[in-house]
C-alpha positions in Angstrom: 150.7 107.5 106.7 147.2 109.4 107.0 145.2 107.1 108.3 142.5 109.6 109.7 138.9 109.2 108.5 137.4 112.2 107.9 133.3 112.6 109.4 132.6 113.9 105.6 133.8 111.3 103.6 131.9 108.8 105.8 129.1 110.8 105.2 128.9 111.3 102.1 129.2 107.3 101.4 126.2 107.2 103.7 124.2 109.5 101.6 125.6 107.9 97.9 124.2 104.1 99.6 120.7 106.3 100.4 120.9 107.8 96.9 121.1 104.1 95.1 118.8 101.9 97.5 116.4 104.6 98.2 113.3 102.5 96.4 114.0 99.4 97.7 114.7 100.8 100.7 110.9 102.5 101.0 109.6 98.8 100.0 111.1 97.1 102.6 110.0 99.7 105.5 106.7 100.0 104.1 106.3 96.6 104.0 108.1 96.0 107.0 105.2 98.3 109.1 102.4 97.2 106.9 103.8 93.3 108.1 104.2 94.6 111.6 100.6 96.1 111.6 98.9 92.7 110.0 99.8 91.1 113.1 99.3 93.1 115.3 95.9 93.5 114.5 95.6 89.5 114.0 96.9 88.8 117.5 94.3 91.3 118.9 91.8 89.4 116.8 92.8 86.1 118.5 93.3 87.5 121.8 89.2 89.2 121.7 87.7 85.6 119.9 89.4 83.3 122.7 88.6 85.5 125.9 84.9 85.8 124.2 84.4 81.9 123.9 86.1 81.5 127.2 83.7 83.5 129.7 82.3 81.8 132.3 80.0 84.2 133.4 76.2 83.1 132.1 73.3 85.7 131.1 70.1 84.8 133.1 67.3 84.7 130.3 64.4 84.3 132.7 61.5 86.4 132.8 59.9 87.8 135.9 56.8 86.0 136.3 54.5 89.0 137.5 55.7 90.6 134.5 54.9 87.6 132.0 51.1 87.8 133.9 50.7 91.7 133.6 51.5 91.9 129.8 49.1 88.7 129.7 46.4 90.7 131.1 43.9 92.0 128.7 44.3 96.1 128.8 41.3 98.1 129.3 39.7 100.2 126.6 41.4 103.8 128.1 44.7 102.7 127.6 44.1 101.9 124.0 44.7 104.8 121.0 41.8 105.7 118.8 41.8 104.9 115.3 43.9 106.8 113.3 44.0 107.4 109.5 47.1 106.5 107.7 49.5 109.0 106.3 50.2 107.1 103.2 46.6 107.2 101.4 44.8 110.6 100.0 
């Protein structure tokens, strides 16, 4: 009995299964990475909107008060422009 397998005869059943499924094979690893990327970028999304909500560090919205009374302060004349004339009329 022969009972050797030959590298070429494996391979050339290899390439005949390629041959037939070659579509459906495309589908699936397209869809396959398109899946794989969906996720991906939905666990990212997760990850950011829970580590957002989650911060315990607070943003101080207070003003200065010396600044609040200096922008109070009526401005002198100097600082003031002249009158202008507008660029949109003739």
């Amino acid at each position: 009995m022969n009972s050797s397998v030959s590298i070429s005869s494996m391979f050339s059943g290899f390439i005949k299964f390629i041959k037939r499924f070659h579509t459906i094979l495309f589908f699936l690893v397209v869809s396959g990475g398109l899946f794989a990327a969906i996720v991906m970028l939905l666990a990212t999304i997760s990850l950011s909107s829970t580590t957002a909500t989650s911060s315990s560090q607070t943003i101080d919205g207070s003003f200065d008060e010396a600044t609040i009374t200096r922008l109070k302060e009526p401005t002198s004349g100097s600082g003031t422009p002249g009158r202008r004339s507008s660029p949109f009329t003739e």
